[in-house]
C-alpha positions as CSV (number, residue, x, y, z in Angstrom):
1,X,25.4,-167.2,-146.8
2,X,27.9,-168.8,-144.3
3,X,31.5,-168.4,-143.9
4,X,33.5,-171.1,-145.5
5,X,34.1,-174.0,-143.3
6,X,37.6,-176.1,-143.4
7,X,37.2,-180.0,-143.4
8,X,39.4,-182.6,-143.5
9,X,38.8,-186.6,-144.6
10,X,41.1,-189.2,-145.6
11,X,44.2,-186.9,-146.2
12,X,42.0,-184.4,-148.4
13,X,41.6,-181.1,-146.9
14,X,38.7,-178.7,-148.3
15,X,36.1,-176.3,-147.4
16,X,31.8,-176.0,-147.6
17,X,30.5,-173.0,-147.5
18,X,26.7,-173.0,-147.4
19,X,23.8,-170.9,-148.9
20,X,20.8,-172.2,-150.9
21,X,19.9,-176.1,-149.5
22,X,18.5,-176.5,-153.1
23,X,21.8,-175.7,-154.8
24,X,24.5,-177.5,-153.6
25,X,27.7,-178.3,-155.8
26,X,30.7,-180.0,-155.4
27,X,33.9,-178.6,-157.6
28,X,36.7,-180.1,-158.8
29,X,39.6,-178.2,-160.0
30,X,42.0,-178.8,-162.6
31,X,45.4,-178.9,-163.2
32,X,46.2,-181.6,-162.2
33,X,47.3,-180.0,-159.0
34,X,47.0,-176.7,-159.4
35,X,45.8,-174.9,-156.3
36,X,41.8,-174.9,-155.4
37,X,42.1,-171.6,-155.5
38,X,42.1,-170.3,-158.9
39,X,38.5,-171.3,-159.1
40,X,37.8,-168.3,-156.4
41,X,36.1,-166.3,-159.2
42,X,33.5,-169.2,-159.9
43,X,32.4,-168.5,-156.2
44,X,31.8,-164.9,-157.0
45,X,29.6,-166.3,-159.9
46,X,27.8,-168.5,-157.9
47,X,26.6,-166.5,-154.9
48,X,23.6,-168.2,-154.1
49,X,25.2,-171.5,-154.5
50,X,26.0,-173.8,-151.2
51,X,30.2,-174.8,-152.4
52,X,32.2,-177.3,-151.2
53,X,35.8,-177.6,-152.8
54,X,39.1,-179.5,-152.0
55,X,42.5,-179.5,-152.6
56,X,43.1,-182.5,-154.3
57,X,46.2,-185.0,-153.4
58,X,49.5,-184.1,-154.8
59,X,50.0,-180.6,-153.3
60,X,49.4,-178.8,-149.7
61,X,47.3,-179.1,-147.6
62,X,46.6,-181.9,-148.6
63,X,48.5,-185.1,-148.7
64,X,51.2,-185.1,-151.2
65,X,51.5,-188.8,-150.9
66,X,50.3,-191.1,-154.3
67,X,49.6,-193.0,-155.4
68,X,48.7,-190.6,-158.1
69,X,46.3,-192.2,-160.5
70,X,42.7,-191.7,-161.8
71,X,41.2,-194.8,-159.5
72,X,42.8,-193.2,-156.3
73,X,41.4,-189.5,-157.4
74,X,38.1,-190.5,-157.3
75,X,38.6,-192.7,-154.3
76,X,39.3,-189.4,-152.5
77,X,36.0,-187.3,-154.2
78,X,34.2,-190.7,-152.5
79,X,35.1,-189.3,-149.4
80,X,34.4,-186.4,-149.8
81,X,31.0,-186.6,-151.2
82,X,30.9,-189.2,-148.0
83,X,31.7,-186.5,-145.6
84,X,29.4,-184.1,-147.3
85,X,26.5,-186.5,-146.9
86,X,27.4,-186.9,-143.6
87,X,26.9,-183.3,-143.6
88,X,23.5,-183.3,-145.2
89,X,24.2,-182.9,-148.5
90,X,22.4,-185.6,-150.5
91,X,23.7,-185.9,-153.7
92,X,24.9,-182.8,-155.0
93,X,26.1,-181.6,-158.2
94,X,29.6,-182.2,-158.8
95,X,31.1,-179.7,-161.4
96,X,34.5,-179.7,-163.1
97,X,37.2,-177.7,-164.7
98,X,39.7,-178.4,-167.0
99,X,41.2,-181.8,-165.6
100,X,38.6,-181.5,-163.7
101,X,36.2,-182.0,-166.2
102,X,37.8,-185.4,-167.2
103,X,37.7,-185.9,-163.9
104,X,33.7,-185.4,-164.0
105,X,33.2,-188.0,-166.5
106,X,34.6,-190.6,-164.9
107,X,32.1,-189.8,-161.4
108,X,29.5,-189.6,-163.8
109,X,30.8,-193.2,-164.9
110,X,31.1,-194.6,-161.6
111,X,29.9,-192.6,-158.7
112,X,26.5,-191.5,-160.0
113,X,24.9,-193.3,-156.7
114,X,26.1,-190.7,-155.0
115,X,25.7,-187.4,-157.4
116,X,22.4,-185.5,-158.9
117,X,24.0,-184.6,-161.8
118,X,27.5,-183.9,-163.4
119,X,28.6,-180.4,-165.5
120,X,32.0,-180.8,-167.2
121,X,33.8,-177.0,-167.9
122,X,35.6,-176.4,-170.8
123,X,36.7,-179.8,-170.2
124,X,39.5,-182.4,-170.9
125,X,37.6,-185.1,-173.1
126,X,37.2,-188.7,-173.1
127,X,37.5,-190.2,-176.4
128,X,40.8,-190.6,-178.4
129,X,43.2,-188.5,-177.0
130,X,41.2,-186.4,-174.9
131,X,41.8,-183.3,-176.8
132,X,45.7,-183.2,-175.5
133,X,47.0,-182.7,-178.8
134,X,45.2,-180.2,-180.4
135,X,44.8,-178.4,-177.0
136,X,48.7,-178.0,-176.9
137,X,49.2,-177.0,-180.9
138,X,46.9,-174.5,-180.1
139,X,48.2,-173.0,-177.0
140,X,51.6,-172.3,-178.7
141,X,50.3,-170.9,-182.0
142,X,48.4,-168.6,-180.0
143,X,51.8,-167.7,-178.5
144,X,54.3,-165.7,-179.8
145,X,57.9,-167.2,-181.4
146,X,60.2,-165.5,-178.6
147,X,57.9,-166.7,-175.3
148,X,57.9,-170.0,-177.0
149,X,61.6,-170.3,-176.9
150,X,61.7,-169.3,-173.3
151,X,58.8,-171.8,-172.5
152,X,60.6,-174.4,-174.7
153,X,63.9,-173.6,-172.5
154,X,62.1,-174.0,-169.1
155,X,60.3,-177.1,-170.5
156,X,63.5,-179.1,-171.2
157,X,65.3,-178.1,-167.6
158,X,62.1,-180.0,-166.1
159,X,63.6,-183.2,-165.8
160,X,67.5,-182.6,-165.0
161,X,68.2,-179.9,-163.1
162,X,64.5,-179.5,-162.5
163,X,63.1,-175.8,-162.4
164,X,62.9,-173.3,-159.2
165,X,59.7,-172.6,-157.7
166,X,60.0,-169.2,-160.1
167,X,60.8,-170.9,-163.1
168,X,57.8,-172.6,-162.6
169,X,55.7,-169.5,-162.2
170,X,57.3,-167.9,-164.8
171,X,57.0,-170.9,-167.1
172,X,52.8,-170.9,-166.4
173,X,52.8,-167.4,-167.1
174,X,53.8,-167.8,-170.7
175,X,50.7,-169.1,-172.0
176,X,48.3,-167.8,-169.8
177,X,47.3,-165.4,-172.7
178,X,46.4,-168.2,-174.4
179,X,44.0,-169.6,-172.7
180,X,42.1,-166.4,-172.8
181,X,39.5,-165.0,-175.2
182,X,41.0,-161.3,-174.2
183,X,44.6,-162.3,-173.5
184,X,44.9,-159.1,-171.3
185,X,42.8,-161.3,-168.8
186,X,45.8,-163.4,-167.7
187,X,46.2,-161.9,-164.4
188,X,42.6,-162.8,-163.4
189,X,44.0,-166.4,-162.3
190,X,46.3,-167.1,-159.7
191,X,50.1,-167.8,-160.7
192,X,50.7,-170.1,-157.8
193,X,51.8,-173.1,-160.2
194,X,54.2,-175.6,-158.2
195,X,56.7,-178.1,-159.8
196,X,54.2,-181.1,-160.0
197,X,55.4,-184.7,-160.0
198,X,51.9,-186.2,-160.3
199,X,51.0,-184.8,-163.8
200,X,52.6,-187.3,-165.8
201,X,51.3,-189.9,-163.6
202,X,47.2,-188.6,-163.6
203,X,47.6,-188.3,-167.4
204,X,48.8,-191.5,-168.1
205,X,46.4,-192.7,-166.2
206,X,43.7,-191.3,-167.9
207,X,45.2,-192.2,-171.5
208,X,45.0,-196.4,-170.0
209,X,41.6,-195.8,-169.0
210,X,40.2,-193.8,-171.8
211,X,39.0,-197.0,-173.6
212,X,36.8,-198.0,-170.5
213,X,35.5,-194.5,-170.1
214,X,34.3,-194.5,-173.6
215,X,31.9,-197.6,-172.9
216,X,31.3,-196.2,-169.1
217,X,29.9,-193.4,-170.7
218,X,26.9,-195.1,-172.5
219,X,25.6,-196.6,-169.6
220,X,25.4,-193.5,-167.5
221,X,21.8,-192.3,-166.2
222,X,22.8,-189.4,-163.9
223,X,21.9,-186.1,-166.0
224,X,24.9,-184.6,-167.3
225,X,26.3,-181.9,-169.5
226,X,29.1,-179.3,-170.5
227,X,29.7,-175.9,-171.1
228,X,32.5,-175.1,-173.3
229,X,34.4,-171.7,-174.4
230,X,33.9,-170.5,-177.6
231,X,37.4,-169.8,-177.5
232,X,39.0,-171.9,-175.7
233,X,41.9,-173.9,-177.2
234,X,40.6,-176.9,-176.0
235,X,39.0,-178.4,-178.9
236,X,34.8,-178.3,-178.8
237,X,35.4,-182.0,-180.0
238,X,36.6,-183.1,-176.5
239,X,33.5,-181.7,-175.2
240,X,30.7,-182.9,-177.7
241,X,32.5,-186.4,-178.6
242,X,32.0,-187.1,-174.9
243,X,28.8,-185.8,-174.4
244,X,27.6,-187.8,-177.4
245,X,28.0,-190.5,-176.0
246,X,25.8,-190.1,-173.1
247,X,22.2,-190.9,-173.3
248,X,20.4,-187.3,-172.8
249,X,23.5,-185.3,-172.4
250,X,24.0,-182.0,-173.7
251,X,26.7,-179.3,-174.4
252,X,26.3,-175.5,-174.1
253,X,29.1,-172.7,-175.9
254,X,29.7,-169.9,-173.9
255,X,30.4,-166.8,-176.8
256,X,33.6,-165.1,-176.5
257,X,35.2,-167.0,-173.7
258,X,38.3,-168.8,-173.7
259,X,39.2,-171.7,-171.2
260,X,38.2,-170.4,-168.1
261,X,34.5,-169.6,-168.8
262,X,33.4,-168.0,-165.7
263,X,35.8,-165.3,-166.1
264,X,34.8,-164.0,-169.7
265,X,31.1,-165.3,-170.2
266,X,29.8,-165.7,-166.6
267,X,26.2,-165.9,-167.3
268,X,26.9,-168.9,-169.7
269,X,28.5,-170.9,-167.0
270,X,25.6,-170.2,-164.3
271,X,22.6,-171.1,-167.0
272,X,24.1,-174.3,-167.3
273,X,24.0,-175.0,-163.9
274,X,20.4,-173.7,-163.3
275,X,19.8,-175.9,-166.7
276,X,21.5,-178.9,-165.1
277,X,19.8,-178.3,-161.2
278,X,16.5,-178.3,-162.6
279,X,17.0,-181.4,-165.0
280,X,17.3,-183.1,-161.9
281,X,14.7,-181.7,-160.0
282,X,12.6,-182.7,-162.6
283,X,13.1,-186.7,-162.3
């Protein structure tokens, strides 16, 4: 396995690092724009997995210029699956976290010339709203009364006088736990949160294009599917409404892990990507 190698394309900075010719995946973190980096521990699950990753626009290193919208996001995964190919990787799997699991639809929907196959985990949905709702009541019952108040407080000071680069840390911190099976895990994922100006704009975006998703989704034909936590306060409904709607799809739930799968149920998260590899090895 070779060290990670640094690439940059079209304002997008990221990074291959190559193993296994026959397993070759593209990720796509969520967020939108946290850092790349919290997905460090999926590497550690997939060892024998060639990676590539990015840093996707809104935060260093790469551009922080917009437009910041759903059309322009995949515009830049284009590139990089562009550069990539350039690099001899012919269609490879593209999976997604979070956001980037939304995110995942939509190159299911419209970049599947250029992809083997798509995994969505523990995903945003596509159909109504996405999951936001119940995804956020969930996260603060999980959440004790006292944090709440001090989230609440941070949460209001977002727009005028805006938060410090700590208060934004802090403010992630506070319902960490709750994204976690075992809330003692929090400190498994990187508290590098930044005050991000793009997330309104990405979400919106999503929420206008959700109707044309919905109908994109029936006429995909690249092999795709999901893994979701058992535990995750994302509803399963954002997974399994999507998936229904694709021809073939499938969804898996990983036992006893919460939103970031790979952490708590490890072996969940790499049988569906064996599962998904050798779906399209078989066509």
């Amino acid at each position: 396995m070779g060290a990670p190698v640094p690439f940059a394309v079209a304002g997008i900075v990221g990074w291959v690092r190559d193993a296994d010719e026959d397993r070759r995946v593209l990720l796509l973190h969520g967020g939108p724009a946290m850092s790349y980096r919290y997905l460090d521990g999926l590497l550690d699950v997939l060892t024998d997995w060639s990676i590539a990753s990015f840093q996707q626009r809104g935060r260093d290193p790469s551009t922080t210029q917009g437009p910041f919208d759903v059309p322009t996001s995949l515009a830049d995964i284009g590139h990089v699956l562009d550069h990539l190919a350039r690099c001899g990787w012919h269609r490879p799997l593209v999976a997604g976290h979070s956001w980037g699991g939304h995110l995942a639809w939509h190159v299911a929907a419209t970049l599947g010339d250029q992809v083997g196959g798509v995994l969505a985990i523990d995903p945003m949905g596509a159909v109504g709203d996405m999951g936001m709702a119940g995804f956020t009541e969930e996260l603060r019952r999980r959440t004790d009364d006292t944090v709440l108040e001090r989230y609440d407080e941070l949460e209001a000071a977002w727009a005028s006088p805006g938060l410090t680069s700590a208060e934004v840390i802090e403010q992630g911190r506070l319902l960490m736990p709750a994204y976690f099976a075992d809330p003692a895990r929090a400190g498994e994922v990187a508290d590098d949160w930044v005050a991000c100006h793009v997330f309104d704009s990405l979400v919106a975006s999503a929420d206008a294009l959700q109707p044309w998703l919905v109908a994109a989704l029936r006429a995909v034909r690249v092999p795709l599917g999901a893994v979701h936590g058992e535990r995750s306060p994302i509803p399963l409904t954002a997974t399994t409404e999507a998936v229904a709607l694709v021809p073939g799809a499938w969804a898996e739930v990983a036992e006893g892990a919460g939103h970031f799968v790979w952490l708590e149920a490890p072996d969940a998260v790499r049988r569906a990507m064996e599962r998904l590899r050798s779906e399209v090895a078989a066509r």
